[in-house]
N, C-alpha and C positions, 0 to 999 in steps of 0.2 A: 724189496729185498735189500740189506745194508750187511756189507761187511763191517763189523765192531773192533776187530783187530785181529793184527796178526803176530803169535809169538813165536818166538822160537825152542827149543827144549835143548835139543843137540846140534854141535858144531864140530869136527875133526875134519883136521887136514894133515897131508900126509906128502913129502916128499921123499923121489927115491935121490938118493946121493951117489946111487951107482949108473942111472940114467947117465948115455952118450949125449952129449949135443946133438944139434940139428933141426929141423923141422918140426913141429909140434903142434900137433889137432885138440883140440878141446872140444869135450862131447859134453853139452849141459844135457840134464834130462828132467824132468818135474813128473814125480806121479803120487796120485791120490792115495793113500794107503788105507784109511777107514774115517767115517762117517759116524758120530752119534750124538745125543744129546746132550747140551749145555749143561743140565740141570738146576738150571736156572734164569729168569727172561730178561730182556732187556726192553726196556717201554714199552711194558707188559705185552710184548713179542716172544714165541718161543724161539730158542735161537739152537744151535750145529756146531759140532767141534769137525769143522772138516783136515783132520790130520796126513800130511803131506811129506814128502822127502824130495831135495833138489840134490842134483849132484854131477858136479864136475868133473870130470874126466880126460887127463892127459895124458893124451898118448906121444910117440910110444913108450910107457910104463914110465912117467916121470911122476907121475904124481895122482891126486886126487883130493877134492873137498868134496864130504856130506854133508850136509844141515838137513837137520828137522824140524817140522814146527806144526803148528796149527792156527787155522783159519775160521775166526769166532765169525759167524754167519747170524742175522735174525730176519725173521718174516712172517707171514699170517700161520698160526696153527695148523690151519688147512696145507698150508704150501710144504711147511717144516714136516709135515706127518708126509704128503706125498714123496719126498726127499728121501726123508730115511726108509720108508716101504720101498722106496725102488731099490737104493742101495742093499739093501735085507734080501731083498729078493732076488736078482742078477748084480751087485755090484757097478749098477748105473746110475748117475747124476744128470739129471736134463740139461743139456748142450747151455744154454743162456747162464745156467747158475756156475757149470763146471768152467766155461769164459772166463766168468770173474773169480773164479777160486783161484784159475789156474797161476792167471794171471796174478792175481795177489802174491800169489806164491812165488812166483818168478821173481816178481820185485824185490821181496824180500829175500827170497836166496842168492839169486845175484849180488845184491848191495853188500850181502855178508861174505860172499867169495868175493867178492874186489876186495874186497877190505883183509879179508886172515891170507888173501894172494899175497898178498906183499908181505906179510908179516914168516909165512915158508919159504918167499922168493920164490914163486910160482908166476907166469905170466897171468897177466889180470886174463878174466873167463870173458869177459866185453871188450872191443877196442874201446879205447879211451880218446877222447877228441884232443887233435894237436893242432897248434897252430902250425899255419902253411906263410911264409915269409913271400910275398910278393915283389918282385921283382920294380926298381924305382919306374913310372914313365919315361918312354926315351923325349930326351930334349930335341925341342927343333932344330935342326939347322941351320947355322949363322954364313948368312953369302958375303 
């Protein structure tokens, strides 16, 4: 199984300007929305459009970013055909494949909420790594 890529379609973000300060929660969420065929293969693989939504959530009511996208999937004909039956049938993905969809997804929606975060002046939806200043060794003592 190879993910081929991952696009995006939709992007909005939204801040409120009547939001108080204070303390603020961000709820990421990722979920599968539909499941279908490429129509067309990739190293003569058939391949999955597994179609996706993330979205940030800042409470309380300051804000929010969607993204949409999709998740170009290819595998054996066998595997692609059990995939989209399950889906068709109950709207389930076997645990190993939906891992790495999810995950695809996550990557990609997060990277694009850091990025339009700063551009509404929204706190980034990840901490972002800072440096920590270290304090000098203390000198020895001169008798």
């Amino acid at each position: 199984m190879t993910i081929v890529k991952v696009n995006l379609h939709k992007v909005n973000a939204e801040r409120n300007l009547e939001a108080k300060a204070g303390q603020v929660r961000i709820n990421n969420n990722v979920s599968l929305k539909n499941v279908e065929e490429m129509g067309f293969s990739a190293d003569g693989r058939k391949g999955l459009k597994f179609t996706f939504g993330f979205n940030c959530i800042y409470e309380p009511d300051l804000g929010r970013i969607d993204v949409e996208g999709q998740v170009l999937y290819v595998d054996s004909d066998k595997e692609v055909d059990s995939i989209l039956n399950s889906w068709n049938k109950n709207k389930r993905v076997p645990q190993e494949v939906m891992e790495q969809i999810i995950n695809a997804a996550l990557h990609k929606g997060n990277i694009q909420a850091i990025k339009i975060s700063e551009e509404v002046s929204l706190p980034s939806p990840l901490p972002l790594p800072k440096v920590q200043p270290t304090p000098p060794p203390e000198e020895k003592k001169k008798k």
